[in-house]
C-alpha positions as CSV (number, residue, x, y, z in Angstrom):
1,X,16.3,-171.9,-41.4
2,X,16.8,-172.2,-38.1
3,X,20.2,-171.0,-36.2
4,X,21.4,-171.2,-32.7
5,X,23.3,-169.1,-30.7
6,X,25.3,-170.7,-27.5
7,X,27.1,-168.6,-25.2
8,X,30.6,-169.9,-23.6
9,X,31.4,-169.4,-19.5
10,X,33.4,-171.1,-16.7
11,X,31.2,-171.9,-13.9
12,X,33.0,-172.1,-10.3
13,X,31.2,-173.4,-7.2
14,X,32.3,-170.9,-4.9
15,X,34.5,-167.3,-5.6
16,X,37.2,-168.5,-3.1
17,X,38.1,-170.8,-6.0
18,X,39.6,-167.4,-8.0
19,X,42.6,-166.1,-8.3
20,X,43.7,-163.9,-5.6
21,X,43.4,-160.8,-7.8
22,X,39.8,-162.0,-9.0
23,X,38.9,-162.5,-5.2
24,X,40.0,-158.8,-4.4
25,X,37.5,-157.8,-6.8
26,X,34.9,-159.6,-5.2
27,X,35.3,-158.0,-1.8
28,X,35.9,-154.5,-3.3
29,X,32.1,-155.3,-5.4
30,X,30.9,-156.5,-2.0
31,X,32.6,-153.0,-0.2
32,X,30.7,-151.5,-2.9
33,X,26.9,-153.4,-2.4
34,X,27.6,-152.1,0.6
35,X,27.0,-148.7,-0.3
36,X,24.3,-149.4,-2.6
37,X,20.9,-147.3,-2.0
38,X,18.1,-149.6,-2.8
39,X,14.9,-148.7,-0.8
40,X,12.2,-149.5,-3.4
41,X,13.8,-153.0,-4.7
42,X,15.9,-154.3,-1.3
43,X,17.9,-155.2,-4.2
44,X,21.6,-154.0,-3.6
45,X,24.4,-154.7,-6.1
46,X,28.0,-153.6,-6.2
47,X,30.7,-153.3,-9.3
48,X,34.3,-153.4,-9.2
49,X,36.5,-152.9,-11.8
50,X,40.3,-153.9,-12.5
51,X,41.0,-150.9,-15.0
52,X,44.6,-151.4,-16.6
53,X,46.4,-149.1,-14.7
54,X,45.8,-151.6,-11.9
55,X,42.9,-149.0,-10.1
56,X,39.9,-150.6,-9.2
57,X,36.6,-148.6,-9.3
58,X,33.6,-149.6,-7.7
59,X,29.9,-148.7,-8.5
60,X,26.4,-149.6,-6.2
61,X,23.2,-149.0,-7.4
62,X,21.6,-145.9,-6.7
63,X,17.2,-145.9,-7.0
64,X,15.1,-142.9,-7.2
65,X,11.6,-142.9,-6.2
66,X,11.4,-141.1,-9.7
67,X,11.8,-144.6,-11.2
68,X,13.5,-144.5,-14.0
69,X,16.0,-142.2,-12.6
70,X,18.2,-144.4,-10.4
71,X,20.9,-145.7,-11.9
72,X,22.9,-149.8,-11.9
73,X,25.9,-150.2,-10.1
74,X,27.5,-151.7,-13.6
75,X,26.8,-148.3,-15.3
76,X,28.0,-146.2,-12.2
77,X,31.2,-148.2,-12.2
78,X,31.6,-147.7,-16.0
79,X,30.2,-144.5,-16.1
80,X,32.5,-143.1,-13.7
81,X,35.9,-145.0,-15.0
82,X,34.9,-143.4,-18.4
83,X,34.8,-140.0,-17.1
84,X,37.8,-140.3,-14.8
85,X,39.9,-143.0,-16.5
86,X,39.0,-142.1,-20.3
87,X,42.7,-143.7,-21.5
88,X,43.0,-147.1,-19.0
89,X,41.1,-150.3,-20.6
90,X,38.8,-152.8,-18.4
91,X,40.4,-155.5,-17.6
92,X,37.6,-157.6,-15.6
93,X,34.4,-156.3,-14.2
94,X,33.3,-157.7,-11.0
95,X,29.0,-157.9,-10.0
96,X,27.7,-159.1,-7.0
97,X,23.9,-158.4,-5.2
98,X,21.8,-159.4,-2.9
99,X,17.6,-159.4,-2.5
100,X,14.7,-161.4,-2.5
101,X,14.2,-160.4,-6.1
102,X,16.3,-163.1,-7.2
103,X,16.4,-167.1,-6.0
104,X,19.1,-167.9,-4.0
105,X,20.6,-170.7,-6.5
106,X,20.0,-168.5,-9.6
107,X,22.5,-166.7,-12.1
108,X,22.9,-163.0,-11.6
109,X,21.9,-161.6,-14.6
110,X,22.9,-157.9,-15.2
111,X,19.9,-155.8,-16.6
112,X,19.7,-155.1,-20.8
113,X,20.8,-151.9,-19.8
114,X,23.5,-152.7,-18.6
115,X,24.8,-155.3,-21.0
116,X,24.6,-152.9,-23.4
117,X,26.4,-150.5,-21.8
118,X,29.1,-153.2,-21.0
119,X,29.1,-153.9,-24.9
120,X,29.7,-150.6,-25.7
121,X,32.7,-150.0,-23.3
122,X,34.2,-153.1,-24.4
123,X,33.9,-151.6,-28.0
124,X,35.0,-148.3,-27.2
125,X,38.3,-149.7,-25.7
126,X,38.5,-152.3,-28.7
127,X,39.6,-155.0,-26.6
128,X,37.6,-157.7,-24.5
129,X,37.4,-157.7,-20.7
130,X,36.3,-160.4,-18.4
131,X,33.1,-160.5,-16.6
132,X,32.5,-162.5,-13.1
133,X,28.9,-162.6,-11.7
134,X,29.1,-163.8,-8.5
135,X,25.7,-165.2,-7.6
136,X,23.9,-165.2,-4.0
137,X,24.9,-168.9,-3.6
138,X,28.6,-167.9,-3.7
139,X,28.7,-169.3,-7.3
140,X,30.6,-168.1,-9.9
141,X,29.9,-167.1,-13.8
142,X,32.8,-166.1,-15.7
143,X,32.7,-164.4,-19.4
144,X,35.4,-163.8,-21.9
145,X,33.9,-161.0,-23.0
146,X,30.7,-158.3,-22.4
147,X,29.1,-159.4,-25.6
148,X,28.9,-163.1,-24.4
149,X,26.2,-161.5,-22.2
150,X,24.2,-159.6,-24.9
151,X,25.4,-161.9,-28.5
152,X,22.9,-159.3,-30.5
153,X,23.4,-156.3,-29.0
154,X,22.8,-153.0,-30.7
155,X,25.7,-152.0,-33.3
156,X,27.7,-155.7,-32.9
């Protein structure tokens, strides 16, 4: 028997088309890119995150010539609300890069790793949070929810 699995999202030609509180998570991911230390890949991606206490946290990737070692700017952001924030909820998580390892026109896609990890957060806090990945076009992905990302992720 064959079964399909579709995934829901709101596509938006450019980010300016958010709301205003959606676009201030898209310059505090691009602050964030920013920061990002990617020598290896060129590859630099900023987080931001709207927790529900209204703080935003933002997260850049870190690499390590010791490759595995370096770490996404989705887990650093997540990571580090977790630590610091254990009781506040995420509301909306913000992602945004920039490199030749990804075509212009296409979707950012957040690594398997970090879906997960976005899963699992979004389980912890028993409560959905939204998702924009806002691609190198200027596009705009919006999710619902983390698992929309990763439908058959570990413990779902």
């Amino acid at each position: 028997m064959k079964k399909q699995i579709s995934i829901d999202y709101d596509y938006l030609d450019h980010w300016s088309e958010l709301d205003a509180g959606d676009q201030s998570l898209v310059a505090a991911a691009r602050e964030a890119m920013e920061t990002a230390y990617a020598p290896y890949s060129e590859f630099r991606v900023g987080a931001s995150l709207l927790l529900s206490n209204g703080t935003v946290v933002k997260g850049s990737n870190q690499e390590n010539i010791a490759y595995p070692s370096g770490l996404c700017a989705e887990r650093v952001a997540l990571f580090y609300a977790g630590a610091n924030f254990p009781d506040e909820q995420v509301e909306t998580l913000c992602v945004i890069a920039r490199g030749k390892l990804l075509e212009h026109k296409a979707i950012l896609s957040p690594c398997g790793g970090c879906r997960q990890v976005m899963v699992e957060t979004q389980r912890r806090q028993k409560k959905a949070y939204r998702v924009l990945l806002v691609n190198q076009d200027e596009s705009v992905v919006v999710f619902d929810s983390a698992v929309s990302l990763l439908p058959l992720a570990f413990g779902v």
